[in-house]
C-alpha positions in Angstrom: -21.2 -8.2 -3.0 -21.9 -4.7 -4.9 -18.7 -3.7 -7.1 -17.6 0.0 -6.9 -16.5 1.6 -10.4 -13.4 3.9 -10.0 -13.8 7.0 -13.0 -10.9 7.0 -15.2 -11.9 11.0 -15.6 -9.6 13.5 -14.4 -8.3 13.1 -11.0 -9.2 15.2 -8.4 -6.4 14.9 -6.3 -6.9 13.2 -2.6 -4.4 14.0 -0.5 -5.4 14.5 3.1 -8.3 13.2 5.1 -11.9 14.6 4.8 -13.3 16.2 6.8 -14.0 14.6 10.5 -11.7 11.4 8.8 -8.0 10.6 9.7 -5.3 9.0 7.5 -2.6 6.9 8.3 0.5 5.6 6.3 2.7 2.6 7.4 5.9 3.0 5.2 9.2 0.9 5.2 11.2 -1.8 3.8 10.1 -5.4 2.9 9.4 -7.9 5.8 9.3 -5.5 8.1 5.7 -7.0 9.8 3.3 -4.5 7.9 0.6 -6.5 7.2 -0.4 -8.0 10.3 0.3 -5.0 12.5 -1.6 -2.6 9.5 -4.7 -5.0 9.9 -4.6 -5.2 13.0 -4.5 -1.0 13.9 -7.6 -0.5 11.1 -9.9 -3.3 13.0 -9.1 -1.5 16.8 -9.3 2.2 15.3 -12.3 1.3 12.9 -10.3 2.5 9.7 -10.6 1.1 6.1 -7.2 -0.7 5.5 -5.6 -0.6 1.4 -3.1 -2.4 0.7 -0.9 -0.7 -1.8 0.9 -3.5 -2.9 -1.5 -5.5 -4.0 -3.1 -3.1 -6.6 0.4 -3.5 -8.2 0.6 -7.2 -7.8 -2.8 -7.3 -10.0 -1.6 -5.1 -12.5 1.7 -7.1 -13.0 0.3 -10.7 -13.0 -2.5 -8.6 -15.8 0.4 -7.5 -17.6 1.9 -11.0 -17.7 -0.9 -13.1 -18.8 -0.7 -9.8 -21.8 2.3 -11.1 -23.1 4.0 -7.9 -21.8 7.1 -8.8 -19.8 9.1 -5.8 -18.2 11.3 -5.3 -20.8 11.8 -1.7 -21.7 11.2 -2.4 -25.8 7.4 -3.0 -24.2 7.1 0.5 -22.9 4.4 1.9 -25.3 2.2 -1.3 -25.4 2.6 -1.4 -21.5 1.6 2.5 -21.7 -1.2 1.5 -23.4 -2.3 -1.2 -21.6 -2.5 0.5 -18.2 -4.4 3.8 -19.6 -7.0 1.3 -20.6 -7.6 -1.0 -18.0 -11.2 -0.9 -16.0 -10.0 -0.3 -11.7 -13.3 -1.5 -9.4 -13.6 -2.2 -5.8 -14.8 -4.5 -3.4 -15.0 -3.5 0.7 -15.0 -6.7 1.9 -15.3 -6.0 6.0 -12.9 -3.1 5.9 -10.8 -4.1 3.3 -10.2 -2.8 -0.3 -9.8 -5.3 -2.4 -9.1 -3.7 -6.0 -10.4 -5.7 -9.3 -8.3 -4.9 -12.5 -9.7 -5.7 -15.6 -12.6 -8.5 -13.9 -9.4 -9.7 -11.9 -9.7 -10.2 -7.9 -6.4 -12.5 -7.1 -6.5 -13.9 -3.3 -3.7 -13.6 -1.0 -1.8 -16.6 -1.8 -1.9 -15.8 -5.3 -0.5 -12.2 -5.2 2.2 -13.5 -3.5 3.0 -16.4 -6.0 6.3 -16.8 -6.9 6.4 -15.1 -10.5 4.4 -12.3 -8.8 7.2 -11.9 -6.3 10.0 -12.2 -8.9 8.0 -9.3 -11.6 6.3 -6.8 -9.8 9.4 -4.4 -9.1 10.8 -4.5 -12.7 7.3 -3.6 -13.4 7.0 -0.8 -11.0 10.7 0.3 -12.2 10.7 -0.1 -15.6 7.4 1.7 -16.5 5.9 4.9 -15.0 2.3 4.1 -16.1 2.3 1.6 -13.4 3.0 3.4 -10.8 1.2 6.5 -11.5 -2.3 4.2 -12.5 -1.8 2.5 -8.6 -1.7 6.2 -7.2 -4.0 7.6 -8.7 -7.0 4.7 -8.2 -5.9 4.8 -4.2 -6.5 8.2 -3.8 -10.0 8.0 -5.6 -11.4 5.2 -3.0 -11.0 7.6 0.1 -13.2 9.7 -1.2 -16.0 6.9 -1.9 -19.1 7.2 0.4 -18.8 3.9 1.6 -15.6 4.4 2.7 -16.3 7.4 4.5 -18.6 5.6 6.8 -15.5 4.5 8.7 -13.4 6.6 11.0 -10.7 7.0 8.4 -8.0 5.3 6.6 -4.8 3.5 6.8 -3.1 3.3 3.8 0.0 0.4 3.9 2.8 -0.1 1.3 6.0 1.5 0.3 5.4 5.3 -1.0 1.8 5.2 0.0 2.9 7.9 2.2 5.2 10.0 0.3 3.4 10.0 -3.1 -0.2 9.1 -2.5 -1.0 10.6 0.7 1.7 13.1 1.7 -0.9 14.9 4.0 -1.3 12.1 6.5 -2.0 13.1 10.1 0.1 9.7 11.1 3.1 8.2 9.3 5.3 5.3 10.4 8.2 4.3 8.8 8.7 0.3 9.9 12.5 -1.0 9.8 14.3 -4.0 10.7 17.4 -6.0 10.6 18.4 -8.0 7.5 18.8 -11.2 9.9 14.9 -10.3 11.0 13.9 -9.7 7.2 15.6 -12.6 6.0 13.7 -15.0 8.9 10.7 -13.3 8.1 10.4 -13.6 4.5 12.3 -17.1 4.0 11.5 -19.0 7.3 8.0 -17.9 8.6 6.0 -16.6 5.2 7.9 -19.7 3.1 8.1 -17.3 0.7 11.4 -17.1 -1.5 11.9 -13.6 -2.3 14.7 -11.9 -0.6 13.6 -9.0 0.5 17.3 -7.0 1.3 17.5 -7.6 -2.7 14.1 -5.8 -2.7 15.2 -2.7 -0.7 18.0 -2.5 -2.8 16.5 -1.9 -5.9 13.1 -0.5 -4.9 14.7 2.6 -2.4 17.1 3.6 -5.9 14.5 3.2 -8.3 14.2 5.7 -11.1 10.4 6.2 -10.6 8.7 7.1 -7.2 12.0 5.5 -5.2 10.8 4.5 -1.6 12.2 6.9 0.7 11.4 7.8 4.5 8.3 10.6 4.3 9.0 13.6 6.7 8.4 13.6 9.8 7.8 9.5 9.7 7.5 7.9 13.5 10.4 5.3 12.7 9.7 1.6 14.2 11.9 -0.9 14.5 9.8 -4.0 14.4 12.1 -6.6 14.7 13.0 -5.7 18.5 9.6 -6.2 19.0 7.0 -9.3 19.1 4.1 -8.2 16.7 1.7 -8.0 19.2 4.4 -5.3 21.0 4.5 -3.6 18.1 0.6 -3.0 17.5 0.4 -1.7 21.1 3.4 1.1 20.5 1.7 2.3 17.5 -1.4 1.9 19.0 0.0 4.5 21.3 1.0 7.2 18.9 -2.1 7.0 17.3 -4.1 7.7 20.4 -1.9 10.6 21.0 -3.0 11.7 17.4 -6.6 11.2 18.2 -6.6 13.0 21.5 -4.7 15.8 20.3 -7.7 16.4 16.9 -10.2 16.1 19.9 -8.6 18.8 22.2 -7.9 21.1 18.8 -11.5 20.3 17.6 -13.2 21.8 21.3 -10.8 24.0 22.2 
């Protein structure tokens, strides 16, 4: 498995597919069926899938094992921390999966329960996190290998508004606190809750998570997943007919 090195040099800022390429953002609250339906749209459109929040789930359980808890006395060594750590990639399939630092954690263990309960006070408490996640996303589009695919789709909160604002697709994924609630506590077993979540994350000081501009809004939970796919499925066809018609016309 060949390991990509992201440069820490100055970054050029990717906002908007290259050329030939299209980008797509899924946006929202938490529990709102992302993941699956994300997947799913990169593997039928042949697009390399990130997923945002587990760059920021690596660098809080990193930041952790540091002795670093988010406390805001810790803001210079955090700081410090995040300006020096090494960001590589893996594509495994079509997935990015980011290695901080040496560190690849698998699914289950980004969502472990400390992970769960840290990562926002991370993400609010310190700047540097935030602005290390966005700026190593925006380098991987650019990456050959990546650019072998018909495009990207980019999911997680503010991938949209602050990492790719250009997008020629973005959905913004909602759904009822009963739906979020079943989701999160009854289906993924995990214990989060995930109204608490929105709460804090949409009024957050740094990089709040707020519906981009012109955002297709989707409300997933009067929908089956497999529903859902096929909706967005349709919009992004729509997209793709409409660069094809501009592109002979």
């Amino acid at each position: 498995m060949r390991v990509k090195l992201l440069s820490r040099g100055k970054l050029d800022a990717i906002t908007s597919a290259p050329k030939g390429k299209i980008i797509i953002t899924i946006d929202g609250g938490s529990a709102t069926n992302k993941s699956p339906i994300s997947q799913a749209l990169a593997k039928k459109f042949n697009l390399v899938y990130i997923e945002m929040g587990g760059l920021f789930r690596t660098i809080s359980y990193l930041l952790m094992q540091a002795g670093l808890p988010p406390k805001l006395e810790n803001t210079g060594k955090v700081d410090e921390f995040v300006k020096h750590i090494k960001c590589e990639y893996v594509l495994e399939g079509r997935a990015i999966k980011f290695i901080i630092n040496g560190v690849c954690l698998g699914a289950k263990e980004l969502r472990a329960e400390d992970i769960n309960a840290s990562v926002a006070k991370y993400t609010l408490s310190f700047k540097s996190v935030s602005d290390a996640c966005i700026k190593y996303t925006r380098k991987v589009i650019n990456l050959e290998e990546v650019c072998k695919f018909d495009g990207v789709l980019a999911e997680g909160r503010t991938c949209c508004t602050y990492i790719f604002p250009k997008a020629d697709i973005k959905f913004w994924f909602m759904a009822t606190d009963a739906a979020k609630l079943n989701l999160r506590l009854n289906i993924e077993k995990e214990v989060d809750n995930p109204i608490e979540r929105d709460r804090v994350d949409f009024s957050a000081t740094f990089y709040p998570v707020t519906k981009p501009k012109h955002a297709i809004e989707i409300w997933t939970s009067s929908r089956t997943v497999e529903e859902n796919i096929a909706l967005v499925s349709a919009f992004v066809e729509q997209k793709l007919d409409l660069k094809k018609y501009n592109k002979t016309a």
